[in-house]
N, C-alpha and C positions, 0 to 999 in steps of 0.2 A: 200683616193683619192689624187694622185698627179697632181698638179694643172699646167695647161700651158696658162702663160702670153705670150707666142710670140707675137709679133707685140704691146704689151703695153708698158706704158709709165708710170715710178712712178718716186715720187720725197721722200725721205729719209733725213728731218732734222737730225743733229746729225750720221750722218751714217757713221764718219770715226771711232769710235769703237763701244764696248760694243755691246748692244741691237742694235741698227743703222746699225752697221755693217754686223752682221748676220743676220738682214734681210735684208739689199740692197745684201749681197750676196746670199741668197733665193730666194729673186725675181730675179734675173738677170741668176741663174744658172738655174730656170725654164720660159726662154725666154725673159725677161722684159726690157728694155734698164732703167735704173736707174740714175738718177742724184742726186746724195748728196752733200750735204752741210757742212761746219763745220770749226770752227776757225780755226784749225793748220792744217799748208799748209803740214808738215810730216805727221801729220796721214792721210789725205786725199790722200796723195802720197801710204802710206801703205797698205790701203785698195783696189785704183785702183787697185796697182799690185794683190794683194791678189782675188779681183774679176775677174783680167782677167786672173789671171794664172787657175780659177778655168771654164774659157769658158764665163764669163760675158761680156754683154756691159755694160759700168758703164762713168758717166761724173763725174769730180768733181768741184766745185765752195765754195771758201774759201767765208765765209759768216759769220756775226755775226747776227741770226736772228731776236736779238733786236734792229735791225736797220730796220724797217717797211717796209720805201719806198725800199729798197735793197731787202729786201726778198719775199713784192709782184713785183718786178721787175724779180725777178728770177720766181717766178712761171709763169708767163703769158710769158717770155719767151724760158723757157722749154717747153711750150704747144705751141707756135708759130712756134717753130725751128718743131717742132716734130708732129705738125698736130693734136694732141691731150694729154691729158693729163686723164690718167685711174685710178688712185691711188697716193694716200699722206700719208704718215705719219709723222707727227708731234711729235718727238724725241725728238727732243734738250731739254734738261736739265740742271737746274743750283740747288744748295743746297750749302746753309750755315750749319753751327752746332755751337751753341751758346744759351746757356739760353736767355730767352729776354731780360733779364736786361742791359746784353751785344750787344744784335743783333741791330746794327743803322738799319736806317732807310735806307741807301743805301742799304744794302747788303737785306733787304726786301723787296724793289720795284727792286730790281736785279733779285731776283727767281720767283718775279709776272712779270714780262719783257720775260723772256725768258719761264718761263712754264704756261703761262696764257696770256699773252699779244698776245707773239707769234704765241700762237696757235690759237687764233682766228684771228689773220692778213694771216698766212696760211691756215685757214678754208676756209675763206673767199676768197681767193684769187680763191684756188681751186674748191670753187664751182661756183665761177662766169667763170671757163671756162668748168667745166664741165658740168653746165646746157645747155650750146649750144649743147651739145650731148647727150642729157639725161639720161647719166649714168657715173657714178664714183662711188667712195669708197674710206674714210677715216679713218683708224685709228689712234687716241691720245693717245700716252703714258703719262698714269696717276701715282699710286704710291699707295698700299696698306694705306702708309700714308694719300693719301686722304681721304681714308675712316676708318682710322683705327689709330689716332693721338699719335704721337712720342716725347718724351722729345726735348727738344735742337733743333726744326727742326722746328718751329713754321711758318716759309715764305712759309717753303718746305711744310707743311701739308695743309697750305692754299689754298697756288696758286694749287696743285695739288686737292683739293677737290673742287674748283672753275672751274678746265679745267675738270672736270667728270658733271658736270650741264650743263656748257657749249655742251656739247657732247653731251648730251639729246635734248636740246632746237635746237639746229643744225641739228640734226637728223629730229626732229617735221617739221623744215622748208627746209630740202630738200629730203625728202620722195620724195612728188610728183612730183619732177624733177630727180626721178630715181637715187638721191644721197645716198648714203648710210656712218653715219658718226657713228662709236663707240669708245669706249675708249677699251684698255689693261691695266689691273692693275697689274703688275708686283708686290708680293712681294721682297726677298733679294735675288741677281739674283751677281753671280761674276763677276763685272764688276771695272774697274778703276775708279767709284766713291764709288764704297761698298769697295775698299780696302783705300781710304780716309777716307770713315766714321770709320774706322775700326781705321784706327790710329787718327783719333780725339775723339772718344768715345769707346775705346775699351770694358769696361763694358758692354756698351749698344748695340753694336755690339753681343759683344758673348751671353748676353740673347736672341737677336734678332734670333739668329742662331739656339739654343737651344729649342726656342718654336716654330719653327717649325715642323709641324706633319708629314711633310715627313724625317725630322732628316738631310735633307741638303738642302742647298741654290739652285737658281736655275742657269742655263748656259744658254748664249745667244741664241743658237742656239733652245732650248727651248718654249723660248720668240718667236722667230722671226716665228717660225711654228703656233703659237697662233695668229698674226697676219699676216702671210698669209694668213692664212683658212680666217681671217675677212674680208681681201681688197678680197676675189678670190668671184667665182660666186657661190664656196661649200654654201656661206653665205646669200646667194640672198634675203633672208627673216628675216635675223637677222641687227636689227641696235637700234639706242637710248642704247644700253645696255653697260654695262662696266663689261669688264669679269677678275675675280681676275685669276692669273697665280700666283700660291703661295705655291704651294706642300702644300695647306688643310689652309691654315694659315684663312682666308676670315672666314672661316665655322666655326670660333674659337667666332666670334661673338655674334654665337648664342646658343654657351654651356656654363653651368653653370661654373664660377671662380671657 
């Protein structure tokens, strides 16, 4: 089923690459006006074009989403400008790589700020405008690591298996106001922070790759199809859930070492 947002209205943390990107330009090339967010004022330049050469409406707003009052100030007025507000996803991502011996304490309440923190000041944000209309859809990008714990990545595995509970218990309280909230679990997906992790832990990278059961990583575009169907109405009846996107890797869980 190909899905039409016309006349909706999403907002895209994180959307001037990787994952972010290919889905603000999914939704927007199936009717959605999209407003993204994200530190650098170049790649958010990158993307508009990118979105509009492809027929998108697309806004961009330079944002650091660990900055609370900044980023519930942008949702409520993306929904103000725009009369409502239909879909969120909560993107933005931050990861260290570091045994813990080494990992301070900043660089850990860093990756809870931006992938736990965040996500529930944008959960939050957006269900308080979208329960005036009794319907929305959220999805959180979480991290196979949340559920599936990685050497060296110890802030990254946390906060990301913290925003997958979060995503449950949100889900629990906005059912009945027609909110709909899930997570995406991406495993190793080629994005410009899997080519970081790649030169900081190259070892760990290439097993990472290798024990994959589809025998490759996955592509944004990908991702961003798994999280359409979530935010779209295909999904009417699915929420609390968190769906591994991992070419098999999830299912590895439950077979014998």
């Amino acid at each position: 089923m190909t899905q039409d947002f016309t006349g909706q209205v999403a907002i895209v943390t994180g959307g001037s690459d990787g994952i972010g990107r290919a889905t603000a330009k999914l939704l927007a090339t199936r009717g959605a006006t999209v407003a993204i967010c994200a530190r650098r004022p170049e790649k958010l330049a990158e993307a508009k074009a990118e979105i509009e050469a492809a027929g998108g409406k697309v806004e961009i707003h330079q944002l650091d989403v660990s900055d609370d009052q900044a980023f519930t100030a942008l949702v409520q007025d993306v929904a103000k400008r725009h009369g409502r507000l239909d879909m969120m996803v909560n993107n933005a991502m931050s990861v260290h790589y570091a045994p813990i011996g080494k990992l301070t304490l900043d660089q850990w309440r860093q990756d809870f700020a931006v992938n736990s923190d965040a996500v529930f000041v944008g959960t939050k944000a957006a269900m308080g405008v979208m329960a005036g209309r009794g319907k929305g859809s959220i999805v959180n990008i979480s991290s196979s690591c949340g559920i599936r714990a990685a050497p060296y990545m110890s802030s990254y595995s946390a906060s990301k298996a913290a925003l997958i509970q979060f995503t449950a218990v949100a889900a629990m309280e906005g059912a009945r106001a027609g909110i709909r909230v899930n997570a995406i679990v991406p495993g190793q997906v080629q994005t410009p922070s899997t080519e970081d992790f790649a030169r900081a832990a190259p070892e760990t990278a290439a097993k990472t790759a290798d024990a994959i059961p589809m025998g490759r990583g996955g592509q944004p575009e990908e991702l961003a199809e798994a999280i359409v169907f979530m935010l779209s109405d295909a999904a009417s009846y699915i929420t609390g859930t968190a769906l591994p996107v991992d070419g098999g890797k999830a299912a590895q869980l439950y077979l014998p070492s």
